[in-house]
N, CA and C atoms as an extended XYZ file, in Angstrom:
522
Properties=species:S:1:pos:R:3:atomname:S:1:resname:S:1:resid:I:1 pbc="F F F"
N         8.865       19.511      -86.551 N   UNK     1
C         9.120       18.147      -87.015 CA  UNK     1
C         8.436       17.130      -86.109 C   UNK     1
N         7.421       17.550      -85.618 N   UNK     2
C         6.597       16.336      -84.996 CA  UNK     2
C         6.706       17.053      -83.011 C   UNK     2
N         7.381       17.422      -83.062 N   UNK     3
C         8.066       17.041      -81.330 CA  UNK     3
C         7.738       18.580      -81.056 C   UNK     3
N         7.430       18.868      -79.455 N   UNK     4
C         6.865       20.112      -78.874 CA  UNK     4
C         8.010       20.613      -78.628 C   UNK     4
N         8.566       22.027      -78.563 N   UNK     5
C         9.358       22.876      -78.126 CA  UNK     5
C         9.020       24.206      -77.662 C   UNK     5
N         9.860       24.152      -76.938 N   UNK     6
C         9.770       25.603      -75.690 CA  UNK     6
C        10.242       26.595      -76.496 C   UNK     6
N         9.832       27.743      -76.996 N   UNK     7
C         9.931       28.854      -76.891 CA  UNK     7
C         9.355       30.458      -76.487 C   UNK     7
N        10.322       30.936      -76.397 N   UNK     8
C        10.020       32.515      -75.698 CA  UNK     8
C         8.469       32.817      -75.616 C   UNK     8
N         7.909       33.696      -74.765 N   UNK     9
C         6.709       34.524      -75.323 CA  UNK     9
C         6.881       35.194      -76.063 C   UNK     9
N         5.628       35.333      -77.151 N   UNK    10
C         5.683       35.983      -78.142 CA  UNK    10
C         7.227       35.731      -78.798 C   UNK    10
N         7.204       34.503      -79.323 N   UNK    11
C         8.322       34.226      -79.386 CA  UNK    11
C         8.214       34.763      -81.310 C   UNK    11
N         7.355       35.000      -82.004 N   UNK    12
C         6.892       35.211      -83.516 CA  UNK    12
C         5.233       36.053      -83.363 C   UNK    12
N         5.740       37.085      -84.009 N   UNK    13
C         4.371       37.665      -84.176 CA  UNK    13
C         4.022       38.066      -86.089 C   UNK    13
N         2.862       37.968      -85.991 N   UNK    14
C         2.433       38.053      -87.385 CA  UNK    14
C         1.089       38.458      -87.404 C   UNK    14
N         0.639       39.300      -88.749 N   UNK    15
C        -1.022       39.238      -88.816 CA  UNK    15
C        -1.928       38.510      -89.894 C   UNK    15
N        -3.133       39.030      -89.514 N   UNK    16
C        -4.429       37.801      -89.742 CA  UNK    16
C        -5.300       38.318      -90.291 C   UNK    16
N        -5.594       38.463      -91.681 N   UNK    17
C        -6.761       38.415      -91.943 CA  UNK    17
C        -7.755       37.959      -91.634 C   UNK    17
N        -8.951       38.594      -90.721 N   UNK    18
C       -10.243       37.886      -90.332 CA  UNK    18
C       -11.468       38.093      -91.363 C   UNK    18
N       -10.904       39.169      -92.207 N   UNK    19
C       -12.057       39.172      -93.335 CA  UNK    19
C       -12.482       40.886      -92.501 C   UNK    19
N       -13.655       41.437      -94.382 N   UNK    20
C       -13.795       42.571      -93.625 CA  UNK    20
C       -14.782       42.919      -92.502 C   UNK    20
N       -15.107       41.867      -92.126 N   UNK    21
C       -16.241       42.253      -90.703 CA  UNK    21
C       -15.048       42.652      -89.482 C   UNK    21
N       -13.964       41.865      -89.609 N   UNK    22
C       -13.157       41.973      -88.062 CA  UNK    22
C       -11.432       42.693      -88.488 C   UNK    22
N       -11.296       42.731      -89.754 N   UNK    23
C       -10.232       43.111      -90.410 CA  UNK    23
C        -8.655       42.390      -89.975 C   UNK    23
N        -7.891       42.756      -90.279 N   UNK    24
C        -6.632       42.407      -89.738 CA  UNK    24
C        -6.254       42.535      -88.375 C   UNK    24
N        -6.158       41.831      -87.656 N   UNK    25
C        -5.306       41.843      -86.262 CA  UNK    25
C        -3.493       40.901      -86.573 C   UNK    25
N        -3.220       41.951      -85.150 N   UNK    26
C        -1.630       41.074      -85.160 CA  UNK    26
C        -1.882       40.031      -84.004 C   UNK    26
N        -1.241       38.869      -83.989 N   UNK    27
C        -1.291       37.891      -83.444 CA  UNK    27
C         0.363       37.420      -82.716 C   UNK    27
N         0.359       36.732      -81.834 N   UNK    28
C         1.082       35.893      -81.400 CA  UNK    28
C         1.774       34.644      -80.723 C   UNK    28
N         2.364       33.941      -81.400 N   UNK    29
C         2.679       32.611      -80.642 CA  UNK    29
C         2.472       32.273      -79.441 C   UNK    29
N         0.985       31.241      -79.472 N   UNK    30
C         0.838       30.780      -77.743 CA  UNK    30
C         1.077       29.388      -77.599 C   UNK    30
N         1.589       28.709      -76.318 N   UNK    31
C         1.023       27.333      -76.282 CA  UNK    31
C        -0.095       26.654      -75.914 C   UNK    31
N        -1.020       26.554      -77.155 N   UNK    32
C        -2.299       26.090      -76.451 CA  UNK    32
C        -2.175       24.416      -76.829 C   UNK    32
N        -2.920       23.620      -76.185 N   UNK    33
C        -2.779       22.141      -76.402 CA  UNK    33
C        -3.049       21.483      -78.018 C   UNK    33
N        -3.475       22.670      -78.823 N   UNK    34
C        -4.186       21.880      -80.073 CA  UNK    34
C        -2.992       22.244      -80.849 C   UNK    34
N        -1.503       22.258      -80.246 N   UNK    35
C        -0.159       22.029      -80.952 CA  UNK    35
C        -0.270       20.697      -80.886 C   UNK    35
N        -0.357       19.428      -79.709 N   UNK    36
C        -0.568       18.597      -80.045 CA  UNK    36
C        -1.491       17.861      -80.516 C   UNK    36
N        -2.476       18.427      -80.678 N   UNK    37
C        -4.077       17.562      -81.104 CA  UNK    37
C        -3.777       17.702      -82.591 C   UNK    37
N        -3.403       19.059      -82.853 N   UNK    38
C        -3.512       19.358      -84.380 CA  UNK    38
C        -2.716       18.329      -85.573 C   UNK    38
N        -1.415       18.166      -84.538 N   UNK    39
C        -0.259       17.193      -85.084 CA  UNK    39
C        -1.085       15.494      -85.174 C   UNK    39
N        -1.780       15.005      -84.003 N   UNK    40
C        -2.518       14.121      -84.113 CA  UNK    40
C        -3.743       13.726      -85.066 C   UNK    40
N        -3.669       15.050      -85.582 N   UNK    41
C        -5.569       14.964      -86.369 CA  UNK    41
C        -4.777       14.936      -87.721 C   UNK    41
N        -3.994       15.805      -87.757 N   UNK    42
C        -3.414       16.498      -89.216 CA  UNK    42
C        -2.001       15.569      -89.594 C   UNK    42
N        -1.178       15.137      -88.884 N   UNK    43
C        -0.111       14.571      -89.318 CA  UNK    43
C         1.084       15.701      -89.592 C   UNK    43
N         0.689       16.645      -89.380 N   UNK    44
C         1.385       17.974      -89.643 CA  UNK    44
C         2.399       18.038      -88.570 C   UNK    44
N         4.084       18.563      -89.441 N   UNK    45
C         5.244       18.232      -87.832 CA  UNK    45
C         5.248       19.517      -87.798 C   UNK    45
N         5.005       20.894      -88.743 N   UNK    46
C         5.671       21.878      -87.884 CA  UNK    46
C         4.362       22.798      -87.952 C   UNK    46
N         3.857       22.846      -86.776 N   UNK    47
C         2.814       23.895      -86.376 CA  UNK    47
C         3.115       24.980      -85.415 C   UNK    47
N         2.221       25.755      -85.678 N   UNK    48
C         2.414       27.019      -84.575 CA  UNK    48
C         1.087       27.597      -83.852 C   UNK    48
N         1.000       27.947      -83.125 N   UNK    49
C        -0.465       28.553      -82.948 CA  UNK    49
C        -0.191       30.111      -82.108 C   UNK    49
N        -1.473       30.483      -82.454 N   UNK    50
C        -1.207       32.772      -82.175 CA  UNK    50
C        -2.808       32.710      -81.180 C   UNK    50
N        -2.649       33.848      -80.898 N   UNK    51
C        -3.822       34.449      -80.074 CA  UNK    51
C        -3.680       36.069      -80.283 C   UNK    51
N        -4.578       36.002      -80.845 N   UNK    52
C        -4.821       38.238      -81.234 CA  UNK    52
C        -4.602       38.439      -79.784 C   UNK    52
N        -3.760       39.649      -79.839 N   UNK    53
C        -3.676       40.309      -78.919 CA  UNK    53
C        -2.886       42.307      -79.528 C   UNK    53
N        -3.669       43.276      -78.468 N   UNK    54
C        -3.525       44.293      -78.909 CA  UNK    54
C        -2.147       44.708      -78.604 C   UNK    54
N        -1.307       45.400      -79.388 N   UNK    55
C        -0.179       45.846      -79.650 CA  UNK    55
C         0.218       46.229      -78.502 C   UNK    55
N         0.134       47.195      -77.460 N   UNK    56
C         0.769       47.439      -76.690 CA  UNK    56
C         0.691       45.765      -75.839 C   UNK    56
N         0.371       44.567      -75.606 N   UNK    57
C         0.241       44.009      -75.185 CA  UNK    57
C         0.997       43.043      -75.564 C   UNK    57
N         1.520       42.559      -76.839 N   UNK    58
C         2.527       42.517      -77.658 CA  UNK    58
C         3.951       42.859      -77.156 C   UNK    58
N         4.467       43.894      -76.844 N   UNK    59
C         5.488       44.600      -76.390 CA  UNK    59
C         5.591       44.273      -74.799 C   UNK    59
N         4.609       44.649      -73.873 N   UNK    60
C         4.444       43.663      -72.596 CA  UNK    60
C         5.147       42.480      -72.580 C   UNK    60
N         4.807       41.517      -73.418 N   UNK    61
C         5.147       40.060      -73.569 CA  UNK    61
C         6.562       39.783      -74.112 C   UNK    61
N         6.748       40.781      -74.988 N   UNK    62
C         8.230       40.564      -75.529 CA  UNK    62
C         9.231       41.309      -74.473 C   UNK    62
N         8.716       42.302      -73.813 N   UNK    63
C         9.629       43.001      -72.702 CA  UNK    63
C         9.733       41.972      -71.273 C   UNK    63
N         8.733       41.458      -71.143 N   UNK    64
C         8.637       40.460      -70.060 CA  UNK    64
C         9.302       39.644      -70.178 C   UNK    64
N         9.738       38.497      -71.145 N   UNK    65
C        10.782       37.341      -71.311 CA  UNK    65
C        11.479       37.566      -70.250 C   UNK    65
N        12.695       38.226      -70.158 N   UNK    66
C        13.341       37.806      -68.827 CA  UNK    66
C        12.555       36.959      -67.241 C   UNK    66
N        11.626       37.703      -67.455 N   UNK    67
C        10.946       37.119      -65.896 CA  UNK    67
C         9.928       36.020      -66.115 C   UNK    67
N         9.589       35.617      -67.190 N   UNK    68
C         9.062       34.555      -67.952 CA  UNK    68
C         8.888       32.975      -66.997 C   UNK    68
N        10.625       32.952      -66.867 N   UNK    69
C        10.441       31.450      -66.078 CA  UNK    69
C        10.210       31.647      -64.615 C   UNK    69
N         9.942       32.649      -63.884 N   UNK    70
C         9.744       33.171      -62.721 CA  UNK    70
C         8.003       32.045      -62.643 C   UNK    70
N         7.299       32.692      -63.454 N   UNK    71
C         6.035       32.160      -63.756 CA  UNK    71
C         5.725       31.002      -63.279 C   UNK    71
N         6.889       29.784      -63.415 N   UNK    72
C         6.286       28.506      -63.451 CA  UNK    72
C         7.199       28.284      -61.889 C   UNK    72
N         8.057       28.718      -61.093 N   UNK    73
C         7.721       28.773      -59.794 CA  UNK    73
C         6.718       28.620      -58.831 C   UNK    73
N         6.812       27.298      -58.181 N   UNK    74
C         5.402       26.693      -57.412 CA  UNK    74
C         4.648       28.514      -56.550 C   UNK    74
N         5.726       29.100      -55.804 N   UNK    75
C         5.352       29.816      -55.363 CA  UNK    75
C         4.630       31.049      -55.496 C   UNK    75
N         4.873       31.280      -56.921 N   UNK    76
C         4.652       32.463      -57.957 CA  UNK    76
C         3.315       32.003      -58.460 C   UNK    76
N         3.317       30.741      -58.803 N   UNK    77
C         1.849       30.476      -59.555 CA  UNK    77
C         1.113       30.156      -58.420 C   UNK    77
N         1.118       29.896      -57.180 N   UNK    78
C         0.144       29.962      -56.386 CA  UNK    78
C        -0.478       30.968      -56.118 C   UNK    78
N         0.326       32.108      -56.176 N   UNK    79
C         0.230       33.721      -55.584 CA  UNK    79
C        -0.829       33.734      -56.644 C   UNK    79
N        -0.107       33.857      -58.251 N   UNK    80
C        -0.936       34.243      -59.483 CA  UNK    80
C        -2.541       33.753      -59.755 C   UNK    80
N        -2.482       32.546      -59.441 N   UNK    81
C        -3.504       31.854      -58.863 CA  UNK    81
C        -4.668       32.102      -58.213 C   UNK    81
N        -4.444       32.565      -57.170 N   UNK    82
C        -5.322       33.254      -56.263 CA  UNK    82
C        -5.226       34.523      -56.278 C   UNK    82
N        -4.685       35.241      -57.370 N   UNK    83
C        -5.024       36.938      -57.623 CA  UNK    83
C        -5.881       36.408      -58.703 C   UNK    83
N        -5.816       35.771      -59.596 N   UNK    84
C        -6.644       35.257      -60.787 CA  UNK    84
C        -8.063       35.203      -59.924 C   UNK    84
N        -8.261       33.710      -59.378 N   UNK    85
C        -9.594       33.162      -58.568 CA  UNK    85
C       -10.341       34.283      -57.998 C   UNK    85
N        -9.418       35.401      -57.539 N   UNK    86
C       -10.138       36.192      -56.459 CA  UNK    86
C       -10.770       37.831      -57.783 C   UNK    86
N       -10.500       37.998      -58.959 N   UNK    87
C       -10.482       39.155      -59.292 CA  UNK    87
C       -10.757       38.773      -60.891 C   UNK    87
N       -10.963       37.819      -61.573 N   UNK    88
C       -11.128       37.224      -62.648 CA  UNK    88
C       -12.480       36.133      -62.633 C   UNK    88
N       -12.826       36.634      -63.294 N   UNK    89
C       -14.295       35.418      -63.624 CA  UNK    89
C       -14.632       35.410      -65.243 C   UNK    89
N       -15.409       34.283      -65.271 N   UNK    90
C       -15.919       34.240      -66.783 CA  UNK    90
C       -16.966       35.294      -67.376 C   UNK    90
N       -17.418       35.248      -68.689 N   UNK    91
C       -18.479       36.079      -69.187 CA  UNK    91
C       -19.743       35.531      -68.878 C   UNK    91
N       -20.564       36.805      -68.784 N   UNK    92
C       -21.983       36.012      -67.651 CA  UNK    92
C       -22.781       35.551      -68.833 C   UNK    92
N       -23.621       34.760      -68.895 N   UNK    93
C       -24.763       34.445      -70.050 CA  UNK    93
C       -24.815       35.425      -71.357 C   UNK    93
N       -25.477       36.679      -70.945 N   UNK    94
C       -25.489       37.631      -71.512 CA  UNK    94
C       -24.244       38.028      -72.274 C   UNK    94
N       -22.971       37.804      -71.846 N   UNK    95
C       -21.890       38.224      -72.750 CA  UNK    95
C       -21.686       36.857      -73.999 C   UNK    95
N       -21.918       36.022      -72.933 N   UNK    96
C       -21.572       34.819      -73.814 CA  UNK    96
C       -22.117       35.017      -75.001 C   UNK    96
N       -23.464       35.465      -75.161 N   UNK    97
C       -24.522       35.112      -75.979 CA  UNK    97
C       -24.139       36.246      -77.648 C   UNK    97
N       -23.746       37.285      -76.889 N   UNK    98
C       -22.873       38.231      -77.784 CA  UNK    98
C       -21.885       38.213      -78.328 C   UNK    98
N       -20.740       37.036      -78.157 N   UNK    99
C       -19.291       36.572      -78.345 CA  UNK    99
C       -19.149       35.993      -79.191 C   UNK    99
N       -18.345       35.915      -80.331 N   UNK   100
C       -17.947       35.322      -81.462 CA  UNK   100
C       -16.581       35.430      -81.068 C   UNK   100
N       -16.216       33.954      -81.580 N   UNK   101
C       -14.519       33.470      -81.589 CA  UNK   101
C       -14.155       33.753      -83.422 C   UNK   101
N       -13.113       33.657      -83.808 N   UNK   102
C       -12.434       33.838      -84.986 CA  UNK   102
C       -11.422       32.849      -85.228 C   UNK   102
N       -10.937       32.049      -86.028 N   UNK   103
C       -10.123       31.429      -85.983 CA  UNK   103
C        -9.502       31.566      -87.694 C   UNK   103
N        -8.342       31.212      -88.071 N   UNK   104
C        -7.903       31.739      -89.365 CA  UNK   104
C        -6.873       30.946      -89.123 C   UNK   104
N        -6.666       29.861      -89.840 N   UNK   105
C        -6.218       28.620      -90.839 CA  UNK   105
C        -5.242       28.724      -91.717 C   UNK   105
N        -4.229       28.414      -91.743 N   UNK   106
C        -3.227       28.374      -92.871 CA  UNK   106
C        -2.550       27.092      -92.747 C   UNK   106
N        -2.312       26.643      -94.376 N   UNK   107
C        -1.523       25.415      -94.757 CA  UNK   107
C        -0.630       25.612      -95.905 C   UNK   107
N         0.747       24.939      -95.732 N   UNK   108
C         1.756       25.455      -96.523 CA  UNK   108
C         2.319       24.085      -97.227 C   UNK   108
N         2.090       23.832      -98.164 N   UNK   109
C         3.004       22.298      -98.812 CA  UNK   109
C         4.651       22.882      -98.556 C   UNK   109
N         5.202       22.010      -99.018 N   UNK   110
C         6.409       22.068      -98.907 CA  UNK   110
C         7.200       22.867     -100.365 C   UNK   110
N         6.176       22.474     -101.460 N   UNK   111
C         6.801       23.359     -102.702 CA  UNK   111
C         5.887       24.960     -102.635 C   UNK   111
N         5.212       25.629     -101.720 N   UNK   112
C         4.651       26.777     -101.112 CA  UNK   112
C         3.599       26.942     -101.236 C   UNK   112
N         2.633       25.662     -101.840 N   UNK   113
C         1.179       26.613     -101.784 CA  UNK   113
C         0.420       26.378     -100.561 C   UNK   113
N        -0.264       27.350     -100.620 N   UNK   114
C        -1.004       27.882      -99.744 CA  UNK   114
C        -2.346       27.700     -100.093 C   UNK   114
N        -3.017       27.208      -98.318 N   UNK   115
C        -4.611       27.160      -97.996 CA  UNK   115
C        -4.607       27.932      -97.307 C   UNK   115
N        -5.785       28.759      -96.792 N   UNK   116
C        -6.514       29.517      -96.013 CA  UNK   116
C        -7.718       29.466      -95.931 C   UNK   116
N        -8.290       29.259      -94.351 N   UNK   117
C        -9.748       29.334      -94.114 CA  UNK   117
C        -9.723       29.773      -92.847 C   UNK   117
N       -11.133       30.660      -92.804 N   UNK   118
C       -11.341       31.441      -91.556 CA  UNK   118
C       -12.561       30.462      -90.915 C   UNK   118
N       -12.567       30.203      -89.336 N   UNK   119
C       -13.810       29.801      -88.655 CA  UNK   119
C       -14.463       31.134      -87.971 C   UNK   119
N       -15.745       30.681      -88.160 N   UNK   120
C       -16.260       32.138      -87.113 CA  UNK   120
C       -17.350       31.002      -85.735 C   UNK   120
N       -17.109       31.088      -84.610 N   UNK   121
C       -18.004       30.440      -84.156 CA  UNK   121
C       -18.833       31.502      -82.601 C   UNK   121
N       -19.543       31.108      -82.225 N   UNK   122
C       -20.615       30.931      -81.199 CA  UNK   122
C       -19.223       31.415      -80.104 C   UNK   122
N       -19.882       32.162      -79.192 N   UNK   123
C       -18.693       32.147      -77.903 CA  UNK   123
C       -17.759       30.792      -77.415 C   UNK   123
N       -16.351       30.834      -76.951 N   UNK   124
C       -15.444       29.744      -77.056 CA  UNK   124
C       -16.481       28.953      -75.603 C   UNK   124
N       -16.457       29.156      -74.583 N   UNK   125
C       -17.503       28.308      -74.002 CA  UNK   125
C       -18.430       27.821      -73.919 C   UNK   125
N       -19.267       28.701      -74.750 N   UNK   126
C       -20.419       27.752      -75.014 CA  UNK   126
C       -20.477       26.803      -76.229 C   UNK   126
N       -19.498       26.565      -77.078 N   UNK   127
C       -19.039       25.891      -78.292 CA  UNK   127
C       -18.204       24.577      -78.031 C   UNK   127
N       -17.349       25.063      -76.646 N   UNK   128
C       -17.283       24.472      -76.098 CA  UNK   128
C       -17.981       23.113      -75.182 C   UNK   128
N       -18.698       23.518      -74.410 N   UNK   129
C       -19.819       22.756      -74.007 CA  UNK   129
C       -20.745       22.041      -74.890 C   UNK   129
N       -21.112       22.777      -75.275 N   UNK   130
C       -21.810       21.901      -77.132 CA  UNK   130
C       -20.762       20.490      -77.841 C   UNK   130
N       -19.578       20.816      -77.985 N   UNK   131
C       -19.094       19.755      -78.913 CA  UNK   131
C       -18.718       18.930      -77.515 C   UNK   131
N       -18.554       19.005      -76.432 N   UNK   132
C       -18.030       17.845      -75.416 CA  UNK   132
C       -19.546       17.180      -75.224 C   UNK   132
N       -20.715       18.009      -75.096 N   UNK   133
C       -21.665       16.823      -74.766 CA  UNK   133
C       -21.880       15.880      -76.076 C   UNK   133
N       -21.336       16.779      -77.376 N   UNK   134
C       -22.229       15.588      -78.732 CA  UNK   134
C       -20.888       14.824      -78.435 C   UNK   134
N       -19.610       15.204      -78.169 N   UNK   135
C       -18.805       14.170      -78.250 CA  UNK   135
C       -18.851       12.773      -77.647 C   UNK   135
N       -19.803       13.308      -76.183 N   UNK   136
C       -19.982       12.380      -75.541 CA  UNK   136
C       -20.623       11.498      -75.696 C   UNK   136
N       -21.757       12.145      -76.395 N   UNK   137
C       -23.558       11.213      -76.721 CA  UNK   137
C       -22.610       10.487      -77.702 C   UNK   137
N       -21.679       10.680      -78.556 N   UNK   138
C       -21.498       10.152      -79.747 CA  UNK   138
C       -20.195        8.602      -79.247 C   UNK   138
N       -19.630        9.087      -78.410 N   UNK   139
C       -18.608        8.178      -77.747 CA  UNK   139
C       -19.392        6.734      -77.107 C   UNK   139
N       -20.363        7.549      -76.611 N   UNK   140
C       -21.165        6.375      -75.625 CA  UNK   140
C       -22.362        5.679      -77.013 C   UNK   140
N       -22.728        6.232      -78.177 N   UNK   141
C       -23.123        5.590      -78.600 CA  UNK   141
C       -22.734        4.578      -79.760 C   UNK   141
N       -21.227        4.343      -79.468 N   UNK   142
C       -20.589        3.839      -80.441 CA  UNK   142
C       -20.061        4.412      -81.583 C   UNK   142
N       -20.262        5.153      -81.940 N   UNK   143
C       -19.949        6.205      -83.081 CA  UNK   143
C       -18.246        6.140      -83.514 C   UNK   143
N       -17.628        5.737      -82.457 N   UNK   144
C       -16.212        6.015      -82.728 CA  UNK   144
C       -15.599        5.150      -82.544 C   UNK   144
N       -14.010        4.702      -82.583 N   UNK   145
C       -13.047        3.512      -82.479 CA  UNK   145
C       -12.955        4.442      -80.882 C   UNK   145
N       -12.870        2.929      -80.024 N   UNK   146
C       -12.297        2.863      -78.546 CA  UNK   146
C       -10.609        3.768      -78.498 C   UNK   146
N       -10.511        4.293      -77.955 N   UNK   147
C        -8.739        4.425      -77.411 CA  UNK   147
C        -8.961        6.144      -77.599 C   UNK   147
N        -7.475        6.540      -77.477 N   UNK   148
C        -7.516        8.344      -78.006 CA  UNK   148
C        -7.469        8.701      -79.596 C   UNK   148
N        -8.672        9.495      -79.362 N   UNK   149
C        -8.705       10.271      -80.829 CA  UNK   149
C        -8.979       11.746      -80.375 C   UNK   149
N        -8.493       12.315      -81.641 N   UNK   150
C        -9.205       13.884      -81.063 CA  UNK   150
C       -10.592       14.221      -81.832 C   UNK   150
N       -10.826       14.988      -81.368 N   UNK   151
C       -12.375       14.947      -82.687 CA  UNK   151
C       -12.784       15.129      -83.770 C   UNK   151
N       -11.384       14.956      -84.766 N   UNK   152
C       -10.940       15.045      -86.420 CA  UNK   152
C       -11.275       13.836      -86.575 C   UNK   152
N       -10.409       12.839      -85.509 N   UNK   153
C       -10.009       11.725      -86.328 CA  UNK   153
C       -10.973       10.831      -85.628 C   UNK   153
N       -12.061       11.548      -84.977 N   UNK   154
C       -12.971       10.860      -84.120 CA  UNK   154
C       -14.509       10.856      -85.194 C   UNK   154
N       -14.470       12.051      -85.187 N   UNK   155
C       -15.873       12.241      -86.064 CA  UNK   155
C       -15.542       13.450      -87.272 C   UNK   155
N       -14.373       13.474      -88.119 N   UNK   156
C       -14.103       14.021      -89.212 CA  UNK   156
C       -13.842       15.051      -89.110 C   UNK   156
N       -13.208       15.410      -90.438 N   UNK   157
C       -13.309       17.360      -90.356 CA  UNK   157
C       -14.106       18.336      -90.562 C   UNK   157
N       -14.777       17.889      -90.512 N   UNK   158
C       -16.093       18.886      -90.512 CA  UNK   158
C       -16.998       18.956      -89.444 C   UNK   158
N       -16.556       18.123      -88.299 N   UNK   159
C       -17.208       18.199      -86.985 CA  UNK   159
C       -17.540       19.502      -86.828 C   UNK   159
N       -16.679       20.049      -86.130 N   UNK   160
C       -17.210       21.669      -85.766 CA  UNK   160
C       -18.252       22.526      -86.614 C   UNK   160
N       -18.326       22.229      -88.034 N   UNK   161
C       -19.473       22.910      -89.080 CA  UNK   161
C       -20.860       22.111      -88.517 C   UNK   161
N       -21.075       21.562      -88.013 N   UNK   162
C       -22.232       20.949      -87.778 CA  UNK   162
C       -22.842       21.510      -86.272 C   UNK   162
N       -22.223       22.370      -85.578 N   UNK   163
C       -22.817       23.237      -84.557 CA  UNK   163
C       -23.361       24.627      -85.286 C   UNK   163
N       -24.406       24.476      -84.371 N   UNK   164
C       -24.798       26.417      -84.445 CA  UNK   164
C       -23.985       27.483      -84.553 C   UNK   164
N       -24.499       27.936      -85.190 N   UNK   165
C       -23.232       29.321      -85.549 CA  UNK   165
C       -21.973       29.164      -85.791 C   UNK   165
N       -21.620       27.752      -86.253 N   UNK   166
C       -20.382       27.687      -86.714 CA  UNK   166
C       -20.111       27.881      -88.274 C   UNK   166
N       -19.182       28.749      -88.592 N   UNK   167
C       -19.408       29.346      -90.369 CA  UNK   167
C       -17.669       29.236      -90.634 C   UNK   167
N       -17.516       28.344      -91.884 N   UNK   168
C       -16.096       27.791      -92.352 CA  UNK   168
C       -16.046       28.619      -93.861 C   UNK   168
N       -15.124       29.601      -94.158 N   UNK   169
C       -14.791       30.048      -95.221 CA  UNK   169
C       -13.566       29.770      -96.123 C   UNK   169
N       -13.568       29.355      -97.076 N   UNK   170
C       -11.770       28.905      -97.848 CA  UNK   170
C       -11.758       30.559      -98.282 C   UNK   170
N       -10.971       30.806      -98.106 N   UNK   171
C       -10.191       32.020      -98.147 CA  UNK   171
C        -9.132       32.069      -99.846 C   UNK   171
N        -9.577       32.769     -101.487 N   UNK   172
C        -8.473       32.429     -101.761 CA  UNK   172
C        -7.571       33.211     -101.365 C   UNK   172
N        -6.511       32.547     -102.074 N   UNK   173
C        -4.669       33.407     -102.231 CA  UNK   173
C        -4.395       33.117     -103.318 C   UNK   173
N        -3.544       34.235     -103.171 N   UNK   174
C        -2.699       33.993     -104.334 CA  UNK   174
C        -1.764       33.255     -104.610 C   UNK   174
């Protein structure tokens, strides 16, 4: 209904048609920030957002809850922190260049019908980097109303189709 709430890891799991190149994966409830961007672009109060993840990994997350709020302990995330920094790095050029993101879209009216569309894009960092510099060229060249927008309500919905390797499918249903 508009407003952010805390729940569990893997607090809802469900699966995803990616189509038959990537097939079905199961997914689960994350908090990524485009709970609130999405609500800002879309007007939409009850959203959710998932991240594929493999089944035994799934069960990890739902067995873990108890120790969950341990996590956000200054002391715990410093530790985590610097096991991350020291043993975790990004994908080098070469992987990047091989990486496709997936994304899969659903919209529900209130009397039940249903939209679906799948994104396929370019690796998440380098797609990344791409839409912050046009955002930028486009900010600084006037292109947009002054104040916060996100980049729906900045430069439309179809922003993201206008990068390389970005491919938008409507999906029907039934």
């Amino acid at each position: 209904a508009g407003g952010i709430r805390d729940v569990p890891v893997a607090w809802k799991t469900r699966a995803f048609d990616f189509g038959p190149e990537t097939g079905e994966k199961t997914g689960v409830t994350v908090p990524w920030g485009v709970l609130s961007t999405a609500y800002y672009s879309t007007g939409v109060g009850d959203i959710e957002t998932y991240a594929t993840v493999p089944g035994p990994a799934v069960r990890a997350m739902e067995r873990g809850r108890p120790i969950a709020p341990l996590l956000g302990v200054e002391p715990v995330k410093r530790l985590l922190t610097a096991v991350a920094d020291r043993f975790v790095s990004g994908p080098t050029a070469a992987e990047r260049a091989r990486s496709t993101s997936r994304i899969w879209g659903e919209a529900v009216s209130a009397d039940g019908e249903r939209a679906v569309a799948r994104l396929t894009t370019p690796d998440t960092y380098d797609l990344t980097a791409a839409t912050a510099v046009e955002s930028a060229r486009r900010v600084l060249a006037g292109e947009t109303d002054p104040g916060f927008q996100t980049p729906v309500t900045a430069f439309g919905t179809d922003y993201v189709t206008g990068f390389e390797g970005v491919e938008l499918q409507h999906v029907e249903v039934e």
